[in-house]
N, C-alpha and C positions, 0 to 999 in steps of 0.2 A: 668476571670472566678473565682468561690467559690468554690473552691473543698470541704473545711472546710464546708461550709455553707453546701451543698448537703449533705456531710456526715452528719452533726448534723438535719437536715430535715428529712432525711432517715431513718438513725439510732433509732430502736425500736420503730417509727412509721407506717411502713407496717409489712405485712406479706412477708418477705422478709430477707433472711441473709444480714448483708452489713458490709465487710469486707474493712480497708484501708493497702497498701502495701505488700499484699500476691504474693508471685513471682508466676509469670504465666505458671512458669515452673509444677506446681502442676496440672495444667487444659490442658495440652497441652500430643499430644501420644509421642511429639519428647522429652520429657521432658528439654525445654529447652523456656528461656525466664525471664527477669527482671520483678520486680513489677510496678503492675499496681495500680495507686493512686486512685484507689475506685473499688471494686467490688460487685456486687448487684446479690444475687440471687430470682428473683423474684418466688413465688411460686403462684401466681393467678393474674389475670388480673389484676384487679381493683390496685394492688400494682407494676405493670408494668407501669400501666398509668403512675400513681403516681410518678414513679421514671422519666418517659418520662419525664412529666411536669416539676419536678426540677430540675431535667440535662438543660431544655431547659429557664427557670428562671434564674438557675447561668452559662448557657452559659457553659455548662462543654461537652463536646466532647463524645461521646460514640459509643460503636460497641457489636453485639450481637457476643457471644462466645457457640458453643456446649460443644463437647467433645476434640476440636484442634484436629481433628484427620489429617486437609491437612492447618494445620499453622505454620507459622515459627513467634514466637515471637523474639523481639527485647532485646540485656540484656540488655539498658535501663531499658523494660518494655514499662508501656503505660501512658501517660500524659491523662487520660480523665478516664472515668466508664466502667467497663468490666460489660456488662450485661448476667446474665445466666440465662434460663429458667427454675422454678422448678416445686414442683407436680402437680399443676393442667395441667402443660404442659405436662403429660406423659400420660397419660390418654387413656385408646382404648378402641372400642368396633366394633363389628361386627354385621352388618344388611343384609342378604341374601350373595351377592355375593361381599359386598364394607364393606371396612374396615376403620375407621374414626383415626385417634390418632393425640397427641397433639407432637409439636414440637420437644419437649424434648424426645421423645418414643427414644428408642435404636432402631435401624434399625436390630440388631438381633432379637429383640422384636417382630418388626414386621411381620419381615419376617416367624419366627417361628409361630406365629398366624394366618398367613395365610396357611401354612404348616396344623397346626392342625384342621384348617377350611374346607382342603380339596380346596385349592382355589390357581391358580394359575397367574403369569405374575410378582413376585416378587423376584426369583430365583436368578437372578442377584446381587443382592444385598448381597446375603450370604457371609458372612467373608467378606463386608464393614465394616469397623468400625464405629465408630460414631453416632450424631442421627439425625433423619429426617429430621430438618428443616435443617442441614448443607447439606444433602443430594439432598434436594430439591434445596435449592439454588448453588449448582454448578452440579445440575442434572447428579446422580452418575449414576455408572453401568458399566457396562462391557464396550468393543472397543464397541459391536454392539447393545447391550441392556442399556435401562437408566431410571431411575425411571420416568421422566417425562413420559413416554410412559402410564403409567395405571393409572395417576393423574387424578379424575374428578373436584379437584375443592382445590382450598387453602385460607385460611383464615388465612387475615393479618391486622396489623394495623401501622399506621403512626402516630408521633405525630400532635396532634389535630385533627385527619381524624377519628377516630375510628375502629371500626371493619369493613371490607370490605373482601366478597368473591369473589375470583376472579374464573372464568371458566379455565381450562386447555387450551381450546383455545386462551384466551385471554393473555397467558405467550408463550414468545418465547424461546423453549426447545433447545440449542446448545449444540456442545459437548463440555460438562464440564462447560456449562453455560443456566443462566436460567435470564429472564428477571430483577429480582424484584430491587425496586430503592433501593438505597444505605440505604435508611432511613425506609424501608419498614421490620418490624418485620414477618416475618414466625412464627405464632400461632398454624394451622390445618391443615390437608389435608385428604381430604379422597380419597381413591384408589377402581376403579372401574376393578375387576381381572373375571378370569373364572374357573368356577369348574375344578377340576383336581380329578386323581389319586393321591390318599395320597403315595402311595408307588413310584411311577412314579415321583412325585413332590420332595419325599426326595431322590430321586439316584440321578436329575439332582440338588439341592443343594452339594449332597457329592462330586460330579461330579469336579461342579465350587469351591468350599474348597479343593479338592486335588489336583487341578491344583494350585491353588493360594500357597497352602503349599509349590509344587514343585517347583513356579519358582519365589516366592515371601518372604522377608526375615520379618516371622510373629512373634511375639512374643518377637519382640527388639523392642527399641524406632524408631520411625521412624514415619516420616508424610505424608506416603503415597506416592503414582508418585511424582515426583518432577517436572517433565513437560509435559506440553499435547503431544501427539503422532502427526505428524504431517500427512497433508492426505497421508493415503496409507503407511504411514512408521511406524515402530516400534522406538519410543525414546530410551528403550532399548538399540534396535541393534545396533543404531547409537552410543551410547556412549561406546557401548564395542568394535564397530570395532575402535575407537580409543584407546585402549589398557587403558581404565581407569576403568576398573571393579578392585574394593580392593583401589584405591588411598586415600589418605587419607589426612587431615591437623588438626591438633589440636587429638581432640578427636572424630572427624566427620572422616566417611567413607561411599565411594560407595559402596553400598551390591557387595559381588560377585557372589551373586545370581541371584542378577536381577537389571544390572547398571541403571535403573531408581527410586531406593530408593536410599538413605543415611541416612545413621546407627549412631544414638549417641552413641558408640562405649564406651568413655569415659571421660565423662564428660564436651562433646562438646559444643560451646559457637555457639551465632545465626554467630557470622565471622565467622567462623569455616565451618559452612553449605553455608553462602554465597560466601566464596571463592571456595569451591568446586564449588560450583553452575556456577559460572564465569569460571572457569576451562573446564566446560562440554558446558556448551554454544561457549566459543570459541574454543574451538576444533570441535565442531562441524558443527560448520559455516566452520571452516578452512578446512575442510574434504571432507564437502558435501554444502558446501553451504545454509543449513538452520538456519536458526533463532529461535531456540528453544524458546517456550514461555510457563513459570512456570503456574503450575499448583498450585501448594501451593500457597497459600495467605499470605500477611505480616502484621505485628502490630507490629503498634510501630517505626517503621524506621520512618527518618526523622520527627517525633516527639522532 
């Protein structure tokens, strides 16, 4: 591959930032991660293509990045193109009872607009962090609610496939997972909700945010669950009744809030999160017998 080459193709030829070597620590909530050897921030289609096309010319490896709010980068970094979505991805508008926005939307954004719309089935989503297309594709939301549930329809595209809308039926909605291939860009989505009480609609927002305050450690670095709940059980629980809430290695720590985060505490490195990680897992097989499986996603490892 031409990393050099993509860059000098890229570089001040779209509409597009295109950054080499910026640590990924900057784009991620865990604030942690090595640089990555190209990042593009695309700000309209036509200069997404563009970037597709060269990436896939010099053979250069790439992964789409939101906000990292459920990523654990590598302090390597990333050996290939960090692509982010910019303005024209952020984009929203509202047409009776269905709200339309671009990938990039803050998922507060959204939610608040439907709030203001008077329109409900997005509630769940309140104090998610991150933005929609991260949300889409690992189909966020609460243990019992998930954004796929109000999705009418998403608009993606593949290199050399172009723009394709796909129906909500036709994506398979799991928990904490949604169908789309590996190579498949999240562009749009619009959500199809039901009229609501404006005042009815913001108690059960304050509702689900003061729960999450209370049993969730908000406002530290931190990437979210660290693993899916397995059926019927709390991950949580499990990792507290083995006595590992506060444990800690490096400058990573289990919240004692809620043993299913860990906390960059002080200046924690991705080993740092991964040996915890290992920690919680095997204690918890040893305990009960389950196989905890991450919910966070990785970059960069074994690169």
């Amino acid at each position: 591959m031409s990393m050099f080459n993509a860059y000098m193709q890229l570089s001040g030829a779209i509409d597009a930032d295109v950054l080499r070597g910026e640590p990924l620590s900057r784009r991620t909530t865990l604030r942690i991660g090595g640089p990555a050897d190209l990042i593009v921030v695309a700000h309209s289609y036509t200069a997404l293509v563009h970037t597709l096309d060269v990436l896939a010319h010099e053979r250069v490896p790439w992964v789409i990045l939101g906000k990292g709010s459920n990523v654990l980068c590598s302090d390597r970094g990333y050996r290939g193109c960090v692509i982010c979505l910019g303005r024209e991805f952020a984009r929203l508008s509202v047409e009776d009872t269905a709200i339309t926005c671009g990938a990039a939307t803050l998922t507060s954004k959204l939610v608040n607009r439907a709030l203001t719309s008077s329109l409900s089935g997005l509630e769940a989503l309140w104090g998610i962090p991150g933005t929609v297309g991260g949300a889409l594709a690992m189909n966020a939301g609460s243990r019992d609610e998930w954004i796929g549930s109000s999705v009418r329809d998403v608009v993606v595209t593949r290199p050399g496939e172009g723009l394709v809308r796909r129906k909500a039926s036709d994506i398979i909605w799991g928990y904490r997972s949604a169908s789309f291939a590996p190579d498949e860009v999240i562009l749009e989505a619009t959500f199809d909700l039901v009229p609501g009480e404006k005042d009815a609609i913001a108690r059960r927002m304050e509702a689900l945010l003061k729960r999450r305050k209370l049993t969730q450690p908000l406002g530290v670095p931190t990437c979210g669950s660290v693993f899916k709940n397995p059926k019927d059980r709390s991950v949580g629980t499990l990792i507290e009744a083995c006595g590992l809430k506060g444990a800690s290695c490096g400058g990573a720590r289990i919240s004692a809030r809620h043993a299913n985060f860990i906390v960059n505490e002080n200046g924690a490195c991705a080993d740092d999160v991964c040996s915890l990680m290992k920690t919680m897992q095997e204690s918890v097989y040893e305990a009960h017998g389950i196989a905890l499986e991450p919910e966070v996603r990785f970059l960069g490892f074994g690169a």
